[in-house]
BALOBA-1460 file (C-alpha; in Angstrom, 3 decimals):
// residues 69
<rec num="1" residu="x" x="-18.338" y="-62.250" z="-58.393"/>
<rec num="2" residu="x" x="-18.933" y="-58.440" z="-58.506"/>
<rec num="3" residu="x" x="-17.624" y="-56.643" z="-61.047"/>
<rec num="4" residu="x" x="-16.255" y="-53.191" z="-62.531"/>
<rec num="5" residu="x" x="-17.982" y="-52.133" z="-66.103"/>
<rec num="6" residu="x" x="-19.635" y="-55.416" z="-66.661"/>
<rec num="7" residu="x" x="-16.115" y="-57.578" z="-66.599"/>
<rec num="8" residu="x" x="-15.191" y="-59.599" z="-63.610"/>
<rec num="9" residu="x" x="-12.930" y="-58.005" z="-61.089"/>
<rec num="10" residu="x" x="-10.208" y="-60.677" z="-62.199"/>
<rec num="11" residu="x" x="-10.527" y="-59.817" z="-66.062"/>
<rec num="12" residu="x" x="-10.795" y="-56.498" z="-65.124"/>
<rec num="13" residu="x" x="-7.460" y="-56.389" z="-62.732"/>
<rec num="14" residu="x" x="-5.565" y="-58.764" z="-65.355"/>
<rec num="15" residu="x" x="-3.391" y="-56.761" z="-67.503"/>
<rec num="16" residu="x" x="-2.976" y="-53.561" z="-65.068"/>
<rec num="17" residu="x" x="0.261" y="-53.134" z="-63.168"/>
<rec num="18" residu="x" x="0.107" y="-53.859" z="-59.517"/>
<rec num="19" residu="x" x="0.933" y="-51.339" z="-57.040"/>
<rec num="20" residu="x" x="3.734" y="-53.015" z="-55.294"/>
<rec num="21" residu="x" x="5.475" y="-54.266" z="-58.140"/>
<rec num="22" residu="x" x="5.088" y="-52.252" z="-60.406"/>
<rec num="23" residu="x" x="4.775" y="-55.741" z="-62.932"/>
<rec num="24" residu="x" x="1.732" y="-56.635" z="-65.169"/>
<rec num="25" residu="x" x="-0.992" y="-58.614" z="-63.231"/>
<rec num="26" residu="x" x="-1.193" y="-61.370" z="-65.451"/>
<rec num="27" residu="x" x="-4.155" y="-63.480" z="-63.849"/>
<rec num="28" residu="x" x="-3.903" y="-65.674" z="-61.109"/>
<rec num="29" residu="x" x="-4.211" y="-64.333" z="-56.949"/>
<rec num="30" residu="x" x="-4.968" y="-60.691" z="-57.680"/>
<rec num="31" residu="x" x="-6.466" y="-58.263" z="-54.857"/>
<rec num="32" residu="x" x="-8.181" y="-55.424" z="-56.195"/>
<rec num="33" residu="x" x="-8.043" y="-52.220" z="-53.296"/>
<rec num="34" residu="x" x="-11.000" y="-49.494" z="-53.593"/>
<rec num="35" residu="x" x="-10.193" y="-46.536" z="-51.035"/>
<rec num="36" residu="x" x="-13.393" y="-45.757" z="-48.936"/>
<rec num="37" residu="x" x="-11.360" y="-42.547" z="-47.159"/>
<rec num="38" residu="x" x="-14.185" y="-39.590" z="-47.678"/>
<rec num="39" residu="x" x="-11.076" y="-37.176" z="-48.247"/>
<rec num="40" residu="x" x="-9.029" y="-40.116" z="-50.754"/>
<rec num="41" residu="x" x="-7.551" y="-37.784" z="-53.457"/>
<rec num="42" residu="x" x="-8.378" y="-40.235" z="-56.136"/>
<rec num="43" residu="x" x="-11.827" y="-39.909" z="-55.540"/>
<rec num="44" residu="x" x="-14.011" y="-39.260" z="-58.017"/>
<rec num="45" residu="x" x="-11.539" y="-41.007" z="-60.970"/>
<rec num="46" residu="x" x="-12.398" y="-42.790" z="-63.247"/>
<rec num="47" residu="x" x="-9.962" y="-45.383" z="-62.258"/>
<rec num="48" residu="x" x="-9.378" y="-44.800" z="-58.172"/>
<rec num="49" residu="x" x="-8.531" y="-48.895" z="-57.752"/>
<rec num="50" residu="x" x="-5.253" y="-50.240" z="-56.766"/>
<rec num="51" residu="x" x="-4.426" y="-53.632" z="-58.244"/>
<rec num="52" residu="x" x="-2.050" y="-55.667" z="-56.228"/>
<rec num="53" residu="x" x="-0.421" y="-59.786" z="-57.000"/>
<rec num="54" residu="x" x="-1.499" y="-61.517" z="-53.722"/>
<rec num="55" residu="x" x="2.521" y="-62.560" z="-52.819"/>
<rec num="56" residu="x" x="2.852" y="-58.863" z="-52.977"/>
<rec num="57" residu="x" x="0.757" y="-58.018" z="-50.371"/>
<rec num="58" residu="x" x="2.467" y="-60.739" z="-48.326"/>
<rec num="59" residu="x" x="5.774" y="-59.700" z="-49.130"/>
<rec num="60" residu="x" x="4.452" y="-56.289" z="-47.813"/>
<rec num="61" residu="x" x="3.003" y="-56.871" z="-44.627"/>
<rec num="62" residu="x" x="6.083" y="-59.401" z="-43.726"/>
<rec num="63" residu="x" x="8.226" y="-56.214" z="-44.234"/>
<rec num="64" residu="x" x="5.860" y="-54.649" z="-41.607"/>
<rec num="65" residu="x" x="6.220" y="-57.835" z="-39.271"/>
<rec num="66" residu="x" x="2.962" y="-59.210" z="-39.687"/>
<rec num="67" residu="x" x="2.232" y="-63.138" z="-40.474"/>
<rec num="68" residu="x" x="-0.790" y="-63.024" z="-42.813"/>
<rec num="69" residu="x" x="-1.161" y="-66.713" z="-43.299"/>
């Protein structure tokens, strides 16, 4: 698995508050974001990842009416 500093992207992402939630990331189905967008404002940061619990980003995109599984 690729990684960020030399850890895992799951120890990395464990501990740091998701996005959505705004609740610790504790492990388990994390999705770690990286914005590609030339223009993203949070290029350049040190930390320009977004860290997000997987049933968040379901909970999400049902809000938006999609189906992701």
């Amino acid at each position: 698995m690729a990684g960020v500093g030399g850890a895992t992207l799951s120890d990395w992402a464990t501990g740091r508050t998701c996005d959505y939630c705004q609740e610790v990331c504790d492990g388990g189905d994390l999705l770690v974001v990286s914005c590609l967008f030339d223009g993203c404002p949070n290029e350049g940061d040190r930390d320009d990842n977004s860290v997000y619990h997987e049933d968040c980003v379901d909970k999400y995109a049902k809000s938006l009416g999609l189906n992701p599984k």
